[in-house]
C-alpha positions in Angstrom: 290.5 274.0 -3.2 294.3 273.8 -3.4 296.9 276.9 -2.5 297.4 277.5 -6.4 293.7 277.6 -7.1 292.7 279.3 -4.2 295.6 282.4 -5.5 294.0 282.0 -8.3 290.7 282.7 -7.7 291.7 285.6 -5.4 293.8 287.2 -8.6 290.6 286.7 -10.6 287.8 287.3 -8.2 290.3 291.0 -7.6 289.9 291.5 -11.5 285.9 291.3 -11.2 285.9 294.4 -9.0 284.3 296.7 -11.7 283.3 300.2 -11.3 279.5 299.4 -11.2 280.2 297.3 -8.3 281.4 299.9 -5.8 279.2 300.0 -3.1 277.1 303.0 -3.4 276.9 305.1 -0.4 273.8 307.2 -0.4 271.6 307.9 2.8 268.6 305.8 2.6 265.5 308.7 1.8 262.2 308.9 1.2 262.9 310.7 -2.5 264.0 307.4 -3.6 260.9 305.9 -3.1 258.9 309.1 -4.8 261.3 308.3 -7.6 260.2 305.0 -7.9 256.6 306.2 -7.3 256.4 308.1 -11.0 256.4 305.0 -12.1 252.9 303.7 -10.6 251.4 307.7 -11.6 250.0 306.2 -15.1 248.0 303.8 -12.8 246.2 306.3 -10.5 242.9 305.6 -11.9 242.8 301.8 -11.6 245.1 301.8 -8.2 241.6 303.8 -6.8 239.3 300.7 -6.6 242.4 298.7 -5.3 242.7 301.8 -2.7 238.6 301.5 -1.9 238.9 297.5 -1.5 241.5 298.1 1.3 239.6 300.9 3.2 236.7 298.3 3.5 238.9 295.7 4.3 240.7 297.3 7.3 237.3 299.0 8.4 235.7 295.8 8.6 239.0 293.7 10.5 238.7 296.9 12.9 234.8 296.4 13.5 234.5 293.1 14.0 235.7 293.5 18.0 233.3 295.4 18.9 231.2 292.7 18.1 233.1 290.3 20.2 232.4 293.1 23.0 228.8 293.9 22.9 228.3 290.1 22.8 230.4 289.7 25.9 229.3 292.7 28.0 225.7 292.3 26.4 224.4 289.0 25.8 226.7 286.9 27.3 227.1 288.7 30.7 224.1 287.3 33.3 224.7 290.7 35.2 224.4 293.1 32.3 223.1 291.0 29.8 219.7 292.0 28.5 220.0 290.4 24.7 218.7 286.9 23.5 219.7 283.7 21.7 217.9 285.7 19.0 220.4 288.7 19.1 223.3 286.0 19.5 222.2 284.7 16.6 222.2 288.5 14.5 225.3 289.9 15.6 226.9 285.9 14.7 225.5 286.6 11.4 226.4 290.0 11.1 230.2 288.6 12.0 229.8 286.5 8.9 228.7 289.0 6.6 232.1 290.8 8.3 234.5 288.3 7.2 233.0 287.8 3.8 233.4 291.3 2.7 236.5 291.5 4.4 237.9 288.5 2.2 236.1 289.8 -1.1 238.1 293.1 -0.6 241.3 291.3 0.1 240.9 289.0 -3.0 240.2 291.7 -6.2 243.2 294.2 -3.8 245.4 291.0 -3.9 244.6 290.3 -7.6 244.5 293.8 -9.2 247.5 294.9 -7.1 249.8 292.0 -8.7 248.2 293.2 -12.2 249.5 296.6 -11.6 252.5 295.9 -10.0 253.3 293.8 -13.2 253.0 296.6 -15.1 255.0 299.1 -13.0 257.7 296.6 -13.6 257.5 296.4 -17.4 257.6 300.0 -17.8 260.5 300.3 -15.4 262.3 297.9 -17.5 261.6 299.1 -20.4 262.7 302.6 -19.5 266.2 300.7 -18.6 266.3 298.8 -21.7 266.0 301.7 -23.6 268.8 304.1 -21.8 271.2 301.0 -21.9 270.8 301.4 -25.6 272.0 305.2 -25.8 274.5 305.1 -23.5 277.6 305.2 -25.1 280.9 302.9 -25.7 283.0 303.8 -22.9 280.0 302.8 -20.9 280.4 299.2 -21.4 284.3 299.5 -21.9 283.9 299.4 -18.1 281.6 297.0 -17.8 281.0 293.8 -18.6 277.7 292.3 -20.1 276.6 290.2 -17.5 276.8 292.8 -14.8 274.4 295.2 -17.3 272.2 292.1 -17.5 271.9 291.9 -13.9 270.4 295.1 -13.8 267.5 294.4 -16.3 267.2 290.9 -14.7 267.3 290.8 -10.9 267.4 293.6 -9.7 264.7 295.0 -11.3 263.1 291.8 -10.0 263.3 292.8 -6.9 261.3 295.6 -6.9 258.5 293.1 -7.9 257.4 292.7 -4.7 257.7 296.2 -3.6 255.0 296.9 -6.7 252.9 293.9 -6.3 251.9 294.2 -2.8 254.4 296.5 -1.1 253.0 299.9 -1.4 249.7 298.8 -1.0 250.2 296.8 1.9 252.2 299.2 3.6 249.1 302.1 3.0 247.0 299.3 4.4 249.2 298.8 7.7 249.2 302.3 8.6 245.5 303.1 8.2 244.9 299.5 10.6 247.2 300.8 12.9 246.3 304.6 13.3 242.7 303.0 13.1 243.7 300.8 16.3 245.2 303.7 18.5 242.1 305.7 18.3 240.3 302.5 19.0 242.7 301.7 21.9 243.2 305.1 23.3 239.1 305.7 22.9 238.3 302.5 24.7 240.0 303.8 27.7 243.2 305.6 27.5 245.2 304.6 30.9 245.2 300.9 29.4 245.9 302.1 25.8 248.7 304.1 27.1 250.4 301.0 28.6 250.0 298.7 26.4 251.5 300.7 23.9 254.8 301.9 26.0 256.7 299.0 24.7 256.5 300.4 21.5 259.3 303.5 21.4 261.2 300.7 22.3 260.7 298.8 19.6 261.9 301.3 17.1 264.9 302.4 18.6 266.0 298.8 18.8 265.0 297.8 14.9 266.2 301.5 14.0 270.1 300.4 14.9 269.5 297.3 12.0 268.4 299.7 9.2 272.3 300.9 8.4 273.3 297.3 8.6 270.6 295.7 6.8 270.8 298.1 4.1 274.4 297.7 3.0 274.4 293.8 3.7 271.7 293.6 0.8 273.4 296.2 -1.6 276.9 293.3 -1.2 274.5 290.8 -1.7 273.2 292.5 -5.1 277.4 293.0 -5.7 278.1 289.9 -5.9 275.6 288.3 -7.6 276.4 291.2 -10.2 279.5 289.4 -10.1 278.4 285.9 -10.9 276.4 286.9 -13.7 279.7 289.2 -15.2 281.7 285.6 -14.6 278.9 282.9 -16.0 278.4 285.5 -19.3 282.1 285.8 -20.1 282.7 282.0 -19.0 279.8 281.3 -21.8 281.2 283.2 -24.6 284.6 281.4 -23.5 283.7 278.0 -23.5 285.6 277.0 -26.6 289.1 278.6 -25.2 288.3 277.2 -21.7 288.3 273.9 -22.8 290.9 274.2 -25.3 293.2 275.0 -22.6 291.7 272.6 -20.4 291.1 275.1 -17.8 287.4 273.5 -16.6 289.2 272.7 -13.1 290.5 276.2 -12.3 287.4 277.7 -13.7 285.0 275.9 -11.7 287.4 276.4 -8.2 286.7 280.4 -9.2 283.3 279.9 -9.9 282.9 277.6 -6.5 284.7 280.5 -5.0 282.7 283.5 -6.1 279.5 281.4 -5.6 280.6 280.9 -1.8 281.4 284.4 -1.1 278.0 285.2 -2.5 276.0 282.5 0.1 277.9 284.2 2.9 276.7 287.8 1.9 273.1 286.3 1.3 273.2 284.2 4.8 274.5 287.1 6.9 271.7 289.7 4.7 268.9 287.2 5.1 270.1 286.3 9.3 269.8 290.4 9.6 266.6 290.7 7.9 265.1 288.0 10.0 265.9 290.4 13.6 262.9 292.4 13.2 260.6 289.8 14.1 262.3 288.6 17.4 262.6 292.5 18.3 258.8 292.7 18.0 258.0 289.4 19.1 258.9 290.3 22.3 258.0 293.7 22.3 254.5 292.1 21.7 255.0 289.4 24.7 256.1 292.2 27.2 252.7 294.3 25.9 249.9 291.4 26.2 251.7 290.9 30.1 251.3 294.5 30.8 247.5 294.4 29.0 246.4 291.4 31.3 248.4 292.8 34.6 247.4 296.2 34.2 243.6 295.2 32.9 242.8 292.7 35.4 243.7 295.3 38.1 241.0 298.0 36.2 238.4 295.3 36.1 238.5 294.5 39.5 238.2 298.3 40.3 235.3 298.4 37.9 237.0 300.5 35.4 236.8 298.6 32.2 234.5 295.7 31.8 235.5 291.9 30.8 234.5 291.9 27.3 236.3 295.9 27.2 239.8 293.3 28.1 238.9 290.9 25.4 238.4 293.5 22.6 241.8 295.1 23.6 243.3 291.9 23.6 242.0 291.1 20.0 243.0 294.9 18.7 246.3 294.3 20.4 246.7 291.0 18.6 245.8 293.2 15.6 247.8 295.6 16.5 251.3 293.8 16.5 250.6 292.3 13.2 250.9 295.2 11.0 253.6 296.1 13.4 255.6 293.0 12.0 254.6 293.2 8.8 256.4 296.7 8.5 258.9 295.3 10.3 259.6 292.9 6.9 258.2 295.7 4.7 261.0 298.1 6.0 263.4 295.0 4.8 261.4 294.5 2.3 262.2 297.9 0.9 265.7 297.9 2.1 266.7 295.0 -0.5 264.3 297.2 -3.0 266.6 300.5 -2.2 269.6 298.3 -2.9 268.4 297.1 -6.4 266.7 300.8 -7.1 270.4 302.6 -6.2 271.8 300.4 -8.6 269.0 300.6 -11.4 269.1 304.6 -11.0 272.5 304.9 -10.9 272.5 303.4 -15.1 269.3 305.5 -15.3 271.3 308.9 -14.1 274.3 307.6 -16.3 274.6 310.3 -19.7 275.7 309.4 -23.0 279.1 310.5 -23.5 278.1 310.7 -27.1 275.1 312.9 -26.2 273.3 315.0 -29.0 273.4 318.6 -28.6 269.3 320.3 -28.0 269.8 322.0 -31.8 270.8 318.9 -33.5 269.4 318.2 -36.9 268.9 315.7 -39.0 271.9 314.9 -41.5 270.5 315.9 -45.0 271.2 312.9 -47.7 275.2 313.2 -47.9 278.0 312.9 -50.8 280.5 311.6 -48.8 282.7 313.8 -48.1 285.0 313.3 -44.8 287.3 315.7 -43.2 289.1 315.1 -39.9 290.1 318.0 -38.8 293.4 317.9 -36.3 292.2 315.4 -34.8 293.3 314.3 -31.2 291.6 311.4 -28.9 292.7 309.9 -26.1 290.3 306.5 -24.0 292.2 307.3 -20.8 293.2 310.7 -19.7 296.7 312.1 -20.5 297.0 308.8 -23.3 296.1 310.0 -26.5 295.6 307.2 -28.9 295.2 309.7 -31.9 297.8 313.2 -32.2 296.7 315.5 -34.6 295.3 313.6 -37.5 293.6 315.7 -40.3 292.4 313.6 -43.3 290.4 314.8 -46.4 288.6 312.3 -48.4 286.5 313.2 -51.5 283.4 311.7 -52.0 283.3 308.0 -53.9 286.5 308.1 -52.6 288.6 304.5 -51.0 290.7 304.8 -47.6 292.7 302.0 -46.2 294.2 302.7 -43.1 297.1 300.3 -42.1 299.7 300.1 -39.4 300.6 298.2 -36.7 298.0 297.0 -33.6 297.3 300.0 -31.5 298.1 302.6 -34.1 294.9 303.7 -34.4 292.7 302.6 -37.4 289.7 301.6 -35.3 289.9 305.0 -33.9 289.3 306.7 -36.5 286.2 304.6 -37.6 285.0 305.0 -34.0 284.8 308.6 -34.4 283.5 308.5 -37.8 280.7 306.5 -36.6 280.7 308.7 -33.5 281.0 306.1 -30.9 283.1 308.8 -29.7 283.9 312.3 -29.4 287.0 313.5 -30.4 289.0 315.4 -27.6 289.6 318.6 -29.9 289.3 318.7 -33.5 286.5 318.1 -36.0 285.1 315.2 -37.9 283.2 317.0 -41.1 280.9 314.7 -43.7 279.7 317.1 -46.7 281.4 320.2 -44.7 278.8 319.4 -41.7 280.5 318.9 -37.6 278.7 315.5 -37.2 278.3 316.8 -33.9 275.6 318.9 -35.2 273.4 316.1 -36.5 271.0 313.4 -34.8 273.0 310.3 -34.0 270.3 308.4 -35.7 270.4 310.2 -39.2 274.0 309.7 -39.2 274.4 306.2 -38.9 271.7 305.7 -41.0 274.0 306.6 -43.6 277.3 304.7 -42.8 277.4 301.0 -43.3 280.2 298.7 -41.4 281.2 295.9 -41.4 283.3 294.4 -38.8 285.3 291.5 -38.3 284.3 290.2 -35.4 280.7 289.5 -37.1 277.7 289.0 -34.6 274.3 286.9 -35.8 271.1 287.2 -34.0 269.0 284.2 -33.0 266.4 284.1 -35.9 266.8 283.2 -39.9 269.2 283.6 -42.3 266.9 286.4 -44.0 265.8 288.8 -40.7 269.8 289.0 -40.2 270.2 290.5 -43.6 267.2 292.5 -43.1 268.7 293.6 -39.9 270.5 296.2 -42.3 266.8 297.8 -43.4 263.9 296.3 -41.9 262.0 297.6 -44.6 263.6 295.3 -47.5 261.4 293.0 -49.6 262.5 289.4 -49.9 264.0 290.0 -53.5 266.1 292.7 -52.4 267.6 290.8 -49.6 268.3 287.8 -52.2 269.9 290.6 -54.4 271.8 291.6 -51.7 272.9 288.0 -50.7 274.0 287.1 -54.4 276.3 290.6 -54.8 278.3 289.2 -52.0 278.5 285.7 -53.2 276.3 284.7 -50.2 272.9 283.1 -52.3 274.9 279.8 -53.4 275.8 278.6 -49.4 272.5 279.9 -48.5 270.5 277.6 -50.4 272.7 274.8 -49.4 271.1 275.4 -46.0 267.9 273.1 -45.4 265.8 275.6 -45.1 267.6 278.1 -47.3 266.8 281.7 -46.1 264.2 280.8 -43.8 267.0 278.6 -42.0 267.4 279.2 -38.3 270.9 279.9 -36.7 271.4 280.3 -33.2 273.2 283.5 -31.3 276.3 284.8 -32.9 275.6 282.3 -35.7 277.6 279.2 -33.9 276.1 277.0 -36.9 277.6 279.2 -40.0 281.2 279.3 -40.7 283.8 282.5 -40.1 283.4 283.3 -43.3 279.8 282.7 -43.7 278.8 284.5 -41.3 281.1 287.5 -42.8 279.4 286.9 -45.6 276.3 287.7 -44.1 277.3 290.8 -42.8 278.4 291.8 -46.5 274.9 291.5 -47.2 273.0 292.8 -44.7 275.5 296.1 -44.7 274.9 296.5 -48.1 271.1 296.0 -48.0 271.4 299.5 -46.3 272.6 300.6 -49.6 275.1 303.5 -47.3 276.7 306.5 -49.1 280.0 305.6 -46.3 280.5 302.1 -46.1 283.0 300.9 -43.8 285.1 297.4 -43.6 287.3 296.9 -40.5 289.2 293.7 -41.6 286.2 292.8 -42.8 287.9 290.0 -44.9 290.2 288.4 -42.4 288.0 285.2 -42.1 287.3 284.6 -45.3 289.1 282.1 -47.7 291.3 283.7 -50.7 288.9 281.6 -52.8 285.7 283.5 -52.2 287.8 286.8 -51.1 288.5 286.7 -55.1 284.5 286.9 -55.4 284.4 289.4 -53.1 286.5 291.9 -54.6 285.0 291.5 -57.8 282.0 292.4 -56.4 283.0 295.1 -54.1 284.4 296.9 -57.3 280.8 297.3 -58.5 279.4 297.9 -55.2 282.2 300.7 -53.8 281.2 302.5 -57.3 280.1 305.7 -55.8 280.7 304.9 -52.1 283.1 306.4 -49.9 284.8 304.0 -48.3 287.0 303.4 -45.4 288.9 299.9 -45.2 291.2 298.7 -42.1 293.0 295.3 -43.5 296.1 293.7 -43.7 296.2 291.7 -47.0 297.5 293.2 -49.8 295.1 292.2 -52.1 292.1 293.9 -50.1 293.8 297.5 -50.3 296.3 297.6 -53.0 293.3 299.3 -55.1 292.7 301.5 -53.1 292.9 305.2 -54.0 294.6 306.5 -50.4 296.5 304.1 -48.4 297.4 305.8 -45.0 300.0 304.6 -43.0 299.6 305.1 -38.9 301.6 304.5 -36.1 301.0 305.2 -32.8 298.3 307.6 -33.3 300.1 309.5 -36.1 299.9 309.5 -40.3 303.9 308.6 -41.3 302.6 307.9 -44.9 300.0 308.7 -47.0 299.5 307.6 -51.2 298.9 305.3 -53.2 300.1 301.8 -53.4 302.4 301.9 -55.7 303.8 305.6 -54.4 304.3 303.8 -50.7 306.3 300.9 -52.2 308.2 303.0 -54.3 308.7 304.4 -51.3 310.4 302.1 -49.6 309.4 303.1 -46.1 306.7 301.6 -43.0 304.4 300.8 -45.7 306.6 298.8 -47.6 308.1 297.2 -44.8 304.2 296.1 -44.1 303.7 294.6 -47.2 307.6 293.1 -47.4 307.0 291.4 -43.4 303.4 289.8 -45.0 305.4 288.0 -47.8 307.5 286.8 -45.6 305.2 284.7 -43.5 303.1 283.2 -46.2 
């Protein structure tokens, strides 16, 4: 990579530091992993067989020495044995029958504990899906889509495993080894009580790595939040990238995030794989005190041979839970990182939040009132100062003025995207504050100019405006707008398929298509933010005859530029910088001779 690049990517890789990436600084606890326990409570009665299967599993694993050690010490042993070939041949059997079980109990707790698991994790995404979709806008202002996605995607991913077999598993491990102490310290406690000396040890060794551990996999889930913010917005950028012919630089940045992110995996994954050395040879130094310390007890007559050989085989079993929580504790360390991060969207409110006594919005007029208005996005800048409009019912609006002066802002708050920072927004004399979100959107239609197609046909994105419309309603729809003639020029006509955000379709088709689909929702507010920008003057001309017929009785709000879009408008109001400096008709404004006209005067001037 050269010097420029390499500045480059640093500038760039600085500007993907986003607030969601932060690393998050709670104290690993056990109330995290109750929280993610409410999860598997709808699954209590089918998580009971899977719970049985297990018990029988470990019971049997843990019986299965005392066979080796009655055959030893019993049949095997010329001094104490008093069994037969016979009895050899039962207790072999009898091992068997052991094995078989304990591999039929394994099999339906493997299988019904993945089905489970599966199912934990749908809920759990589902429950995310749907809060992303109430949050409000100055959520994602912050945040870009691909570090939202990662959330849905891999991280909730990486609790599969914790579902699937984790929780079981680890329930299993600690039954086998409490199960195995007994055993051990039954047997003949002196040699249980070595054996087992090494393992305080142990634990304060592996306990030092938790910290580490912990926060290496919460950067590793940071900057793969990262590459998936980068690869979305390089996606939806292609066109300029390449336009500019900035694949080089691009690729050096990706190249360079994608590095950073194999060094934060490598040096997670290098500290996740310490446990097992740490009990590898805690294991090691505990079979050479076993066979030290036990060969001295059977040669004082203490234990007995085949008393040695079962230890050794419950030590053996012993240290092999021991490692497996050894990965389940990193196991559930790179869970904790992905559950922090899930929770903390989870625990995110609304800003737009609806208040407990909210009601629905009865079926309105359209009247508007903003009442002395004042917003601000950022503390201390106000991006509207004091704005009070009243607009009557089947009334037209357009709001013009320079970028930044506002117009969107007022829509935004109309639709309540956002709350204002004092003042009142009033439809039909109601604070829309006081109403469902639901039942007031319902009711106000918008179309924006920055129009956005779903994957699917020409006809379910027009229906996307009610999902209850018949096909001849959403033809009627199509032909008010002037959309029906390029639609059936399309092979398949309605039925036609058009990819995400509509790459197939035109600007202006796709424009057209929103026409449509917003007036399918036949709304008593209908809304146009420079809803005609991208569409040719010959089919704006259709347009605005048709918009003349469909406006009839609609209030309306329009935010455009070209004269010919707003001229009929009943109130034009002038903004700048978050403040009305005009306010009539269009022929009052120009008369005028003030911002308004200067608007209109500048527009001539560049055609």
């Amino acid at each position: 990579m050269s010097a420029k690049s390499a500045v480059n990517s640093k500038n760039r890789n600085e500007r993907f530091v986003y607030q969601d990436d932060e690393a998050i600084e709670k104290p690993f606890n056990w109330s995290q992993l109750r929280r993610l326990y409410t999860y598997m409570k709808p699954y209590r009665k089918q998580l009971t067989p899977v719970i049985l299967m297990m018990i029988i599993g470990t019971l049997t694993k843990l019986a299965i020495p005392f066979l080796m050690l009655y055959v030893i010490d019993h049949i095997i042993d010329p001094e104490k044995g008093s069994g037969s070939y016979g009895m050899l041949i039962l207790v072999g059997i009898g091992t068997l029958a052991l094995y078989v079980l304990q591999w039929a109990a394994n099999t339906y707790r493997i299988r019904y504990t993945n089905v489970i698991g599966q199912k934990v994790i749908y809920d759990l995404r589902t429950h995310l899906f749907q809060h992303i979709q109430k949050l409000s806008f100055r959520f994602y202002d912050k945040r870009p889509a691909g570090s939202v996605l990662v959330r849905v995607t891999n991280d909730v991913n990486a609790l599969q495993d914790l579902f699937t077999n984790g929780v079981v598993n680890l329930l299993m491990d600690c039954i086998q080894l409490v199960g195995i102490v007994i055993i051990l310290l039954g047997l003949n406690i002196k040699l249980g009580l070595a054996v087992m000396i090494t393992v305080p040890l142990m634990f304060v060794v592996s306990t030092s790595l938790r910290k580490r551990i912990r926060f290496a996999w919460q950067d590793v889930r940071m900057k793969q939040s990262r590459i998936n913010a980068h690869l979305n917005e390089s996606i939806q950028g292609m066109k300029v990238t390449q336009a500019y012919v900035q694949e080089k630089d691009n690729m050096s940045f990706f190249n360079h995030m994608n590095t950073i992110n194999v060094k934060s995996w490598n040096k997670a994954s290098a500290l996740n794989q310490s446990f097992g050395p740490v009990i590898e040879v805690t294991a090691a130094v505990g079979t050479c005190i076993l066979f030290w310390y036990g060969s001295e007890l059977i040669q004082s007559k203490a234990i007995t041979v085949g008393l040695l050989v079962a230890f050794a085989n419950y030590m053996g079993n012993f240290w092999e839970p021991i490692n497996r929580l050894g990965q389940m504790y990193s196991q559930l360390l790179i869970a904790m990182a992905s559950s922090e991060r899930i929770f903390e969207f989870i625990d995110e409110e609304p800003n737009v939040g609806e208040s407990p006594s909210a009601r629905p919005l009865p079926a309105i007029r359209g009247d508007v009132t903003f009442d002395n208005i004042i917003f601000e996005y950022e503390p201390g800048r106000q991006a509207l100062k004091g704005i009070s409009i009243d607009v009557k019912a089947g009334q037209s609006i357009a709001l013009v003025g320079h970028t930044g002066s506002g117009k969107s802002t007022i829509i935004n708050l109309l639709c309540r995207f956002y709350d204002p920072v004092q003042g009142r927004v009033l439809i039909d004399g109601i604070d829309i504050r006081d109403v469902t979100i639901e039942s007031l959107r319902s009711q106000v239609g918008i179309v924006l100019q920055d129009t956005f197609i779903f994957a699917g046909s020409i006809k379910d994105n027009i229906r996307y405006g009610r999902l209850d419309a018949t096909d001849d309603e959403i033809v009627k729809a199509a032909q008010a707008v002037h959309a029906h003639e390029f639609i059936m020029d399309l092979p398949d006509g309605y039925n036609t398929q058009v990819e995400e955000r509509g790459n197939m379709l035109s600007m202006g088709q796709r424009q057209l298509l929103s026409f449509a689909r917003a007036l399918l929702a036949d709304p008593k507010i209908l809304i146009l933010d420079e809803a005609t920008a991208s569409i040719d003057t010959e089919t704006e001309l259709k347009i605005q005859e048709a918009l003349k017929t469909l406006l009839d009785g609609r209030t309306s709000f329009m935010i455009a530029h070209r004269l010919s879009t707003i001229r009929h408008a009943d109130e034009i109001i002038v903004l700048d910088h978050g403040v009305i400096v005009e306010q009539g008709n269009h022929d009052a404004l120009v008369a005028k001779k003030g911002v308004y006209n200067g608007l209109i005067e500048a527009q001539y001037r560049y055609l």
